[in-house]
C-alpha positions in Angstrom: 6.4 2.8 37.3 9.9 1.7 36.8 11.2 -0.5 34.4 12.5 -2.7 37.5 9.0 -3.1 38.9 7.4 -4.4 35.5 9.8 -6.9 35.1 9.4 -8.0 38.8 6.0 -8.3 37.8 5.1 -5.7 40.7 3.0 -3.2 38.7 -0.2 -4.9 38.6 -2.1 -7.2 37.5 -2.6 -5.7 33.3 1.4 -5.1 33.0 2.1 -8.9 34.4 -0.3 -9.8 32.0 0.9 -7.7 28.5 4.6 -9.0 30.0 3.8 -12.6 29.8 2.2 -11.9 26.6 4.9 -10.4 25.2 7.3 -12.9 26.5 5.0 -15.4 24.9 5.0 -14.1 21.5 8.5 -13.3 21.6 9.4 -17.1 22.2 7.1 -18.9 20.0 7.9 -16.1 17.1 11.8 -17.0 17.5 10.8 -20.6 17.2 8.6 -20.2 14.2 11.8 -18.1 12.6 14.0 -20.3 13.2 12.0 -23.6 11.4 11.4 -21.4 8.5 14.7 -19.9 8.3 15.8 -23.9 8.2 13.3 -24.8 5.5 14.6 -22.0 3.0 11.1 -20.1 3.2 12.1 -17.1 4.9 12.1 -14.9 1.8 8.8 -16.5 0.8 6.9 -15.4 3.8 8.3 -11.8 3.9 6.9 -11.3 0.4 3.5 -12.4 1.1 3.3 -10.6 4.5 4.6 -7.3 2.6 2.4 -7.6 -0.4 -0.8 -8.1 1.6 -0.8 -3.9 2.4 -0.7 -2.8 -1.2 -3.8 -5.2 -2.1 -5.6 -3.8 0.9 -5.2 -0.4 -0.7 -5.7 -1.5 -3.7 -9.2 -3.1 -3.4 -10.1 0.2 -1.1 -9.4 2.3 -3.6 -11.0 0.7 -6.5 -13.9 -0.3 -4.1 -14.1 3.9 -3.7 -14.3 4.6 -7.2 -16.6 2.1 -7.9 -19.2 2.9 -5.4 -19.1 -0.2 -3.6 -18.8 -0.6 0.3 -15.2 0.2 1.0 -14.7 -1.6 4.4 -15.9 -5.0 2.9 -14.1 -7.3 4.4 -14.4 -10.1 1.9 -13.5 -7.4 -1.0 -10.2 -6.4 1.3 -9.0 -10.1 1.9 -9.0 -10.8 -2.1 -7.2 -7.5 -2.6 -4.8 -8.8 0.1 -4.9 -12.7 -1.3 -4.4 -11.2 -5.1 -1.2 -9.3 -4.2 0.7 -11.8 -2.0 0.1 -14.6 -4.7 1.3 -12.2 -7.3 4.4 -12.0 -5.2 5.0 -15.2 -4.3 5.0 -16.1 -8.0 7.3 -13.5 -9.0 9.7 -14.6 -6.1 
């Protein structure tokens, strides 16, 4: 397959699909940037998105040595939620 043919759409039905997708994402992610960028909140949401990883570890880790059930959702998302209100505050 060709780069050519994917973006003529002529590789089948799944790449038409993941290229539309893509396509799709791409435009409505620009758009989102850009209204954010304008508000002054850019910095904001890089800082929650970032912190969320380290509170995912976090709770996973202290989950292990706890004993408790490390792939707890509910226990990951307040790792996450603890971390990127931590660094929104310090921001």
């Amino acid at each position: 397959m060709t780069l050519l043919e994917a973006l003529l759409f002529s590789a089948g039905y799944n790449a038409a699909v993941v290229a539309l997708g893509c396509a799709g994402f791409g435009l409505a992610a620009g758009a989102l940037g850009c209204f954010v960028l304008l508000r002054g909140r850019a910095l904001i949401a890089d800082a929650a998105a970032h912190a969320t990883l380290p509170g995912v570890a976090g709770a996973f880790i202290l989950a292990a040595l706890a004993g408790w059930e490390v792939r707890s959702l509910p226990l990951l998302l307040v790792g996450a939620a603890t971390t990127a209100a931590v660094a929104v505050l310090l921001v």
